[in-house]
C-alpha positions as CSV (number, residue, x, y, z in Angstrom):
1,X,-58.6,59.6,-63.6
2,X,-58.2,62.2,-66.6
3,X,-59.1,65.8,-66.1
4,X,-61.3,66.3,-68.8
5,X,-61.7,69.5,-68.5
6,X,-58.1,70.3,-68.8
7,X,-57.8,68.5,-71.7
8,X,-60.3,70.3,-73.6
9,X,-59.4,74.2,-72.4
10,X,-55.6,73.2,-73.7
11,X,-54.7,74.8,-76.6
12,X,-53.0,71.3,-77.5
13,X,-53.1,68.3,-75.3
14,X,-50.6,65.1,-76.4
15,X,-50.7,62.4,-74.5
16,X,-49.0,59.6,-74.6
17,X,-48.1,59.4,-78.2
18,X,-45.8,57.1,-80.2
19,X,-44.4,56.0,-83.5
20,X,-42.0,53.3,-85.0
21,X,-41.0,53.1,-88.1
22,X,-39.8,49.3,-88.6
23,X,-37.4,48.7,-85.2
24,X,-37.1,52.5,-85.0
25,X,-38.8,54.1,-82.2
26,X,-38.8,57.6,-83.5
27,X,-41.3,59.0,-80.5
28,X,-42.0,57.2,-77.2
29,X,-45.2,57.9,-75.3
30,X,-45.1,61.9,-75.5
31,X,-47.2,64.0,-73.7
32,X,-47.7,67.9,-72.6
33,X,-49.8,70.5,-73.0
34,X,-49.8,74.0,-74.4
35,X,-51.6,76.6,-73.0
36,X,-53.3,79.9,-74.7
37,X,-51.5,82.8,-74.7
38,X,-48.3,81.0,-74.0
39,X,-45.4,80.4,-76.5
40,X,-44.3,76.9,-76.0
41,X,-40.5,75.6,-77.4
42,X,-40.2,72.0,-79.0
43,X,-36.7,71.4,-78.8
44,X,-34.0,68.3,-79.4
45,X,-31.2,67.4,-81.1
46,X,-31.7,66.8,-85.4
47,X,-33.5,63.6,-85.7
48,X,-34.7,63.4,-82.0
49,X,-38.7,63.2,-83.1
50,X,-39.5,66.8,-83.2
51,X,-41.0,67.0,-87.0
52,X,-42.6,63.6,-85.9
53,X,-44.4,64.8,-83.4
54,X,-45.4,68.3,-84.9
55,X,-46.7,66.0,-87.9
56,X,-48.9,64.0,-85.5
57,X,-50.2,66.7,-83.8
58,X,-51.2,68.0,-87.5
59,X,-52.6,65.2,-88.5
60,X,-50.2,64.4,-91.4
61,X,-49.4,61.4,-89.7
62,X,-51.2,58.8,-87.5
63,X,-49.4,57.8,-83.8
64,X,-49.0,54.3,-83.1
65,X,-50.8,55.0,-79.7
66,X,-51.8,57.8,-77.6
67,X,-54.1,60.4,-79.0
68,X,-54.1,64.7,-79.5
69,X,-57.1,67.0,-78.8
70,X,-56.6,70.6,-80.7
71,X,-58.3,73.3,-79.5
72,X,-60.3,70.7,-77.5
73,X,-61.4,68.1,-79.8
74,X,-59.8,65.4,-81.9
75,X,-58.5,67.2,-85.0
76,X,-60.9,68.0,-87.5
77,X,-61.3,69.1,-91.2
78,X,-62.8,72.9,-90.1
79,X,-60.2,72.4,-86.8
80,X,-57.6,73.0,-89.7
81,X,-58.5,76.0,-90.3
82,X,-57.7,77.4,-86.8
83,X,-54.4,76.5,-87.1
84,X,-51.0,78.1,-88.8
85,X,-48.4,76.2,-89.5
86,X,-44.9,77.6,-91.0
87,X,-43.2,74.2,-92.0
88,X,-39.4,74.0,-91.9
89,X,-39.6,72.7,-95.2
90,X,-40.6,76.3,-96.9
91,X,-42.4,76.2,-100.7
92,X,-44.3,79.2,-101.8
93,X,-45.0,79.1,-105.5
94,X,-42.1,81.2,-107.6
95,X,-43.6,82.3,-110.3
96,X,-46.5,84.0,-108.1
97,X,-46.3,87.3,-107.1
98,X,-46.3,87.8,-103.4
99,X,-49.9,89.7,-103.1
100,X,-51.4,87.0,-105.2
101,X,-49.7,84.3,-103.3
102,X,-51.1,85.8,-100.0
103,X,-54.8,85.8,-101.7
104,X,-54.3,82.1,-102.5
105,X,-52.8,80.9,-99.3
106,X,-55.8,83.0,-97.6
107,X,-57.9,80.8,-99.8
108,X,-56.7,77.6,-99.1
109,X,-58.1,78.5,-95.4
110,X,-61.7,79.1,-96.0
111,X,-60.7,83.3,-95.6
112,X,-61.3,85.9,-98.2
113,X,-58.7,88.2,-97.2
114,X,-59.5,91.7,-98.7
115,X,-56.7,94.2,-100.1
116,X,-56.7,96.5,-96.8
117,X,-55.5,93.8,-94.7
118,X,-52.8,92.0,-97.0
119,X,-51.4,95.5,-97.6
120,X,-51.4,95.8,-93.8
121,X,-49.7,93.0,-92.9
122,X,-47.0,93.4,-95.8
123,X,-46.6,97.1,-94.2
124,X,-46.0,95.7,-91.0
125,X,-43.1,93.6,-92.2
126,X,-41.6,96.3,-94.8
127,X,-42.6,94.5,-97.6
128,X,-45.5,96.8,-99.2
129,X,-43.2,97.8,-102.2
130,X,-42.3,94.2,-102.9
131,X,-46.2,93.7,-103.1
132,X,-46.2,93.0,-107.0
133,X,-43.2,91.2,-107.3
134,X,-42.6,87.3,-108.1
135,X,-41.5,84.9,-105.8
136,X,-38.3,84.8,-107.4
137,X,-37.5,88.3,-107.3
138,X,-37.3,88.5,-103.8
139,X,-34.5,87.4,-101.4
140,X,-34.6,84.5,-98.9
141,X,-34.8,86.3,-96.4
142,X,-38.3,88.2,-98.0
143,X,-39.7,85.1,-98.8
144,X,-39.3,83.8,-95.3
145,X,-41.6,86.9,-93.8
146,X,-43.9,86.1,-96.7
147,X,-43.9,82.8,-95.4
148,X,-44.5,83.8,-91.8
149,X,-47.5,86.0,-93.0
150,X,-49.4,83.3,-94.7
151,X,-49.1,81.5,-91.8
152,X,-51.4,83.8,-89.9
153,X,-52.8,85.4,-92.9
154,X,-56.5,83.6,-91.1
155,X,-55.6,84.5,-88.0
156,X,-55.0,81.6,-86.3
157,X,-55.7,80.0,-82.7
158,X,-53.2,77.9,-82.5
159,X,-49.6,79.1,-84.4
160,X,-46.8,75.7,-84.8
161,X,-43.0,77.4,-86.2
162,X,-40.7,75.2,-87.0
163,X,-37.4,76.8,-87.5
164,X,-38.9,80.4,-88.0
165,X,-35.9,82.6,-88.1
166,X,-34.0,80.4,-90.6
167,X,-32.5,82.6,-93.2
168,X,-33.1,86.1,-91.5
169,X,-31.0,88.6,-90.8
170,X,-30.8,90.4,-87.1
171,X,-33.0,93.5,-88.1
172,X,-35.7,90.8,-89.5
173,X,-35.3,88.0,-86.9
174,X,-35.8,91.3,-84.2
175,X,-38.8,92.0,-86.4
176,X,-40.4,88.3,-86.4
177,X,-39.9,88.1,-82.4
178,X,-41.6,91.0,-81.9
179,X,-44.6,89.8,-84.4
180,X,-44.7,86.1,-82.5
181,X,-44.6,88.5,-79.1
182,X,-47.7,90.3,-80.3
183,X,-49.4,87.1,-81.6
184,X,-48.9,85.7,-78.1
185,X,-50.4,88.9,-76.3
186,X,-53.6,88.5,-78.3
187,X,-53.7,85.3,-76.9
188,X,-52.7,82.7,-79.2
189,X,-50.5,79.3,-78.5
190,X,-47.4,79.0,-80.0
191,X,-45.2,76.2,-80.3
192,X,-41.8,77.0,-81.3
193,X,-39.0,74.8,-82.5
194,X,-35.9,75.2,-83.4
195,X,-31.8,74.6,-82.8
196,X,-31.6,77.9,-81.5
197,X,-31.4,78.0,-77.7
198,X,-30.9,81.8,-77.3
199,X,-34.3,82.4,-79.0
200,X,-36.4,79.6,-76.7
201,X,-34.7,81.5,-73.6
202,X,-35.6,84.8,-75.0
203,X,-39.4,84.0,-76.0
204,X,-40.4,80.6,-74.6
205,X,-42.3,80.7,-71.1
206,X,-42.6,76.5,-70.9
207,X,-40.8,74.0,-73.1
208,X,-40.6,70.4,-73.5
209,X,-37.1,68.4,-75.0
210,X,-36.7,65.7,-76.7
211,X,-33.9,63.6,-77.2
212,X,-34.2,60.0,-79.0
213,X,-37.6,59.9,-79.1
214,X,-38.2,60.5,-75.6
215,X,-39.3,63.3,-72.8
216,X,-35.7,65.1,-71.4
217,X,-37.2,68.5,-70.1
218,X,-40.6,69.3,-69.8
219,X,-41.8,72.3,-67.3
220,X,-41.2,76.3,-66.7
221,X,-38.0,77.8,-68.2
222,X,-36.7,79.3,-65.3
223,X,-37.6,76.0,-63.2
224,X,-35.5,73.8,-65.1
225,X,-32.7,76.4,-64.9
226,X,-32.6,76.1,-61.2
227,X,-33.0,72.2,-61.2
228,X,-29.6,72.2,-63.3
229,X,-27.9,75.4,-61.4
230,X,-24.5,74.3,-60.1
231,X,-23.2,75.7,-56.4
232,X,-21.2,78.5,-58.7
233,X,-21.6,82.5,-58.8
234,X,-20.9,84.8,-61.6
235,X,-18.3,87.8,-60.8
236,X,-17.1,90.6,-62.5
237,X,-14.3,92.1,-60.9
238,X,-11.2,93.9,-60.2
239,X,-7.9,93.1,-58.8
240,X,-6.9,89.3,-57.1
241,X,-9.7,87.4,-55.7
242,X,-8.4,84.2,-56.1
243,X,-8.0,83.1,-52.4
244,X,-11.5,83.2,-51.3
245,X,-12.7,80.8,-48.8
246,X,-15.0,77.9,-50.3
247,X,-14.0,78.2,-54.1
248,X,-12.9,74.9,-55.5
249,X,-12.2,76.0,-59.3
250,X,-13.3,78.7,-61.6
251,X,-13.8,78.9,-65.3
252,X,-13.3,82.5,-67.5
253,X,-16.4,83.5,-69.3
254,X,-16.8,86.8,-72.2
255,X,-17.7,89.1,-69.4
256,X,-17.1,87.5,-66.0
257,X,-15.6,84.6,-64.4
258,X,-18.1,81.8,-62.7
259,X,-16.5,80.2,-58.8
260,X,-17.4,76.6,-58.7
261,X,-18.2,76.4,-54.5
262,X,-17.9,73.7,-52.3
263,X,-21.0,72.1,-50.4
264,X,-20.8,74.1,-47.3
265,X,-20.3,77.3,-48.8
266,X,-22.8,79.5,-50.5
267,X,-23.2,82.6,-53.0
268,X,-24.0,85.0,-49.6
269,X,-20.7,83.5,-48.3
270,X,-18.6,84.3,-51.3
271,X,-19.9,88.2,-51.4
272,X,-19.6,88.2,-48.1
273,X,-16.1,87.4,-48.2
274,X,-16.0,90.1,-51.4
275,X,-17.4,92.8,-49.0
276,X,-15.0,92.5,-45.9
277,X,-11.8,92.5,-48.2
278,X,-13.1,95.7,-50.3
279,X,-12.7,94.0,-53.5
280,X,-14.3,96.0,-56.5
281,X,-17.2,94.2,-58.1
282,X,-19.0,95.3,-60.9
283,X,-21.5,92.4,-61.7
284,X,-22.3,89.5,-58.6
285,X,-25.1,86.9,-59.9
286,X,-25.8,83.2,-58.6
287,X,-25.0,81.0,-60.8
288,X,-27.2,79.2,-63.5
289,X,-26.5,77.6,-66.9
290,X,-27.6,79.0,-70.3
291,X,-30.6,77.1,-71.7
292,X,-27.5,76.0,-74.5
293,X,-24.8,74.8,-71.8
294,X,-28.5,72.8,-70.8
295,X,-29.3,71.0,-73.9
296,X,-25.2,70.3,-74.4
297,X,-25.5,69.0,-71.2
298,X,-28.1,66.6,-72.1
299,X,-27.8,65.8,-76.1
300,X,-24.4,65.9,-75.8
301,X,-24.0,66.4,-79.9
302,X,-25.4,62.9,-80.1
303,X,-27.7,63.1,-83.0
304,X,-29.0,60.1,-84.5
């Protein structure tokens, strides 16, 4: 039996959603939830059903089966309003400039957004002095932050980036995380997708991957990093430790080099082994994979 409850004090509840397109299955019975005050990655492989599924979730599209609550009802007209959503397909309008396109965007939510605040928000990003320019006359890179204001120019409930920080240099892909950060601590969901794995390991607290269609990964971050941990340890070192007891290969990484262990021996054997010879270590960490080495792992590079 359903937990009602649960699925209407979810920020988004999918459950069991799918689509084909002809003999294409481009989503197969979907489900999780995202939580308030959680950022939430959406990841996959290009053409694994990510868009698909953000564009049922919206409403843009119907699923074949299955159903979505939003903010704990089946989506709505005024529902709409309570949500942001930053498209990885960008289009502001060029010949605009970008205060005026920030008044109309604010519009096209039901918000009369005041001078004070737009001015605020363009100060929070840098971008006061560009306030009276066109579309046109600003970089790529400008326009993106534009883009991410009027995404939350209403002050959404429920936040949906695709692909955020394409386009963005370090300083203003630092400056976005740390924007997404604050929206989080207020308490809003986010969902987050994107190629990037660094990013979803940096920000993401759950995720869920997707990979032809279908659920790969779906839980806590640092769970699913120990379910795919090998018996290994990282080691930083100095001198010839080549000859410890237990290690049955090792690989060279940028700033250390990771002991693949056999099955009776473990990480406390290895420094333990490290201590009684009086080797010089610098760094000692158990061993678990990258979110990246992860999704390789599991995609493999196999896009459809």
């Amino acid at each position: 039996m359903k937990n009602v409850n649960s699925e209407l004090s979810a920020a988004v509840n999918v459950n069991n959603i799918s689509k084909t397109y002809g003999k294409k299955t481009v989503v197969n019975d979907v489900s999780f939830t995202v939580e308030q005050g959680e950022i939430f990655g959406l990841i996959g492989p290009n053409g694994a059903g990510k868009t698909t599924a953000i564009r049922m979730m919206m409403d843009i599209i119907k699923p074949d089966s299955g159903y979505v609550y939003i903010l704990g009802e089946k989506l709505k007209e005024k529902t709409k309003n309570r949500i942001g959503y930053l498209p990885e397909e960008r289009g502001l309008y060029k010949k605009q400039t970008v205060i005026d396109t920030m008044r109309y965007m604010s519009s096209l939510k039901g918000v009369t957004a005041d001078d004070t605040r737009l001015e605020m928000l363009l100060k929070r990003v840098g971008m006061l002095p560009h306030k009276n320019k066109k579309i046109e006359e600003i970089s790529r890179g400008m326009g993106q932050l534009i883009q991410f204001l009027v995404t939350i120019i209403h002050n959404p409930d429920l936040i949906i980036l695709d692909e955020p920080f394409s386009g963005l240099d370090p300083v203003n892909t630092e400056l976005l995380k740390d924007l997404i950060t604050e929206l989080k601590n207020q308490g809003k969901a986010i969902i987050f997708s994107t190629h990037q794995m660094n990013q979803v390991e940096e920000l993401c607290d759950r995720l869920f991957m997707i990979n032809k269609g279908s659920k790969m990964l779906y839980g806590n971050l640092a769970e699913i990093k120990q379910e795919y941990r090998d018996n290994s340890v990282f080691i930083n070192y100095e001198g010839d430790i080549s000859r410890l007891n237990g290690v049955i290969s090792s690989r060279q990484k940028d700033k250390y080099t990771e002991f693949f262990l056999d099955e009776k021996t473990t990480p406390y054997d290895i420094l333990q082994q490290l201590i009684d010879k009086r080797f010089t270590v610098n760094f000692f960490e158990v061993g678990t994979p990258s979110l990246n080495e992860i999704f390789l792992r599991i995609a493999g590079g196999n896009n459809e």
